[in-house]
C-alpha positions as CSV (number, residue, x, y, z in Angstrom):
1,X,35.6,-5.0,15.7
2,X,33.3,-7.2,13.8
3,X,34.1,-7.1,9.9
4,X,32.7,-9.4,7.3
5,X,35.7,-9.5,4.7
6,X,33.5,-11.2,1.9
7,X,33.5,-8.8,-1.4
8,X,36.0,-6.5,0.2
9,X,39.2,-5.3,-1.8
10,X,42.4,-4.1,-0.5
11,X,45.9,-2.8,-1.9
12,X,48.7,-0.7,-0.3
13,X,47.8,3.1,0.0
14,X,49.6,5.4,-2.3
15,X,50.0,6.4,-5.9
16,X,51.6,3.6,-8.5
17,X,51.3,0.2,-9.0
18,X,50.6,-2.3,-5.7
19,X,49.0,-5.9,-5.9
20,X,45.3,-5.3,-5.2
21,X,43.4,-8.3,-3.2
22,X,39.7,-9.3,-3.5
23,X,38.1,-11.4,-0.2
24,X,35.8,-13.7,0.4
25,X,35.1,-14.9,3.8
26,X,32.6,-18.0,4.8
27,X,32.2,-18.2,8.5
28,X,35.9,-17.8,10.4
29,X,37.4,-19.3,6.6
30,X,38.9,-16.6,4.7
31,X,40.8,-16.4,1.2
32,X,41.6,-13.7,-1.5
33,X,43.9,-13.7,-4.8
34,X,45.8,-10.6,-5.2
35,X,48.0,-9.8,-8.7
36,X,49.3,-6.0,-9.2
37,X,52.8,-4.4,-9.5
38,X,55.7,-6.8,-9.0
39,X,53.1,-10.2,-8.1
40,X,52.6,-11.7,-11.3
41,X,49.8,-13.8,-9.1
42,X,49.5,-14.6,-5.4
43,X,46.5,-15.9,-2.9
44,X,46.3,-16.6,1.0
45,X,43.9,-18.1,3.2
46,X,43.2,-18.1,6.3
47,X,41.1,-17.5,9.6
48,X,39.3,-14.3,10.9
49,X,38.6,-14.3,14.9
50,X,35.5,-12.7,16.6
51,X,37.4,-9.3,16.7
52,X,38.3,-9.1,12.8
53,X,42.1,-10.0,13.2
54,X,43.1,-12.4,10.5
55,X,45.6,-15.3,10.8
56,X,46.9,-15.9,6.9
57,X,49.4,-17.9,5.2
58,X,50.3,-16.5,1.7
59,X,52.1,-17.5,-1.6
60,X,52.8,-15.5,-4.3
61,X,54.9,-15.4,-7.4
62,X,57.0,-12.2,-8.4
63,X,57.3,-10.6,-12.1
64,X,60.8,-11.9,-11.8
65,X,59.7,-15.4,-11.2
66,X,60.5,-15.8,-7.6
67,X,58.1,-17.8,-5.5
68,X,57.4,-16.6,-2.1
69,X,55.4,-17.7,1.1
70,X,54.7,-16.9,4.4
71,X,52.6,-15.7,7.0
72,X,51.0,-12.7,8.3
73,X,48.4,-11.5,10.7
74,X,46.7,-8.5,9.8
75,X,44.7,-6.6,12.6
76,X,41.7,-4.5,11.3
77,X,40.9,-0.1,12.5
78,X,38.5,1.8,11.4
79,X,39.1,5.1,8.9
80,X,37.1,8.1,9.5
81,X,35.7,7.4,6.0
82,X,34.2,4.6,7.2
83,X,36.7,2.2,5.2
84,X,39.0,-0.6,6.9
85,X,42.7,0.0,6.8
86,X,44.5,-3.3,8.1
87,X,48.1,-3.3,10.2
88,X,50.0,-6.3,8.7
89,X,52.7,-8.4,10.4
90,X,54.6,-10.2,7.6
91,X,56.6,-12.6,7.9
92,X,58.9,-14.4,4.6
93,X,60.0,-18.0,4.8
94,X,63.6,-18.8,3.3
95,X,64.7,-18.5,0.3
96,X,63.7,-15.5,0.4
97,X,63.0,-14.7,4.7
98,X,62.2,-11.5,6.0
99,X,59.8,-9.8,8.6
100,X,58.4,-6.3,8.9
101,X,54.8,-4.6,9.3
102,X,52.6,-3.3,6.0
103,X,49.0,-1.4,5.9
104,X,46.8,-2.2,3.5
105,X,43.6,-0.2,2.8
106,X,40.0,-1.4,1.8
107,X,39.3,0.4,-2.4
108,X,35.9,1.3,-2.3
109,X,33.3,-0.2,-4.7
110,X,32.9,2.0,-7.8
111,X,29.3,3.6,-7.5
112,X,26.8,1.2,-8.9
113,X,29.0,-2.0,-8.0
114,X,27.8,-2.4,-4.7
């Protein structure tokens, strides 16, 4: 799937708090910053191949003051809304290492925004 991740914003789906992420892509480059819920402030970069899947690494610093990085690769499908909902692989570098899968789900542009 082709996607063009410039102006796009993400965050987990579900009520309460979660870090929302706004992205800007220039050709394969990628990057977004991302604050919400327990990240105080974060940002990632990254590439995006021909088929939308995106190779990132992250940073990100918690409410608590922990500072975390990693990697992640997060593989775009296509809602029945028309929105983009993203399967991440995460993965947490030491101290603080850990690995598991996330979704993240494209917020629509308030009307008049777009």
């Amino acid at each position: 799937m082709q996607v063009s991740y410039d102006g796009m914003r993400f965050r987990e789906p579900g009520p309460g708090p979660a870090p929302g992420a706004r992205y800007h892509q220039r050709g394969d480059l990628v990057w977004a910053e991302f604050a919400g819920g327990r990240v105080r402030r974060g940002s990632l970069v990254g590439t995006c191949s021909l088929d939308g899947v995106l190779t990132l690494a992250y940073c990100m610093v918690l409410a608590d003051g922990a500072v975390i990085s990693g990697r992640s690769t997060r593989t775009p499908q296509r809602l029945a809304d028309g929105r983009i909902r993203l399967t991440e692989q995460w993965e947490r570098y030491p101290p603080h290492a850990g690995r598991g899968v996330s979704h993240l789900e494209q917020v629509p542009e308030p009307a008049g925004r777009r």
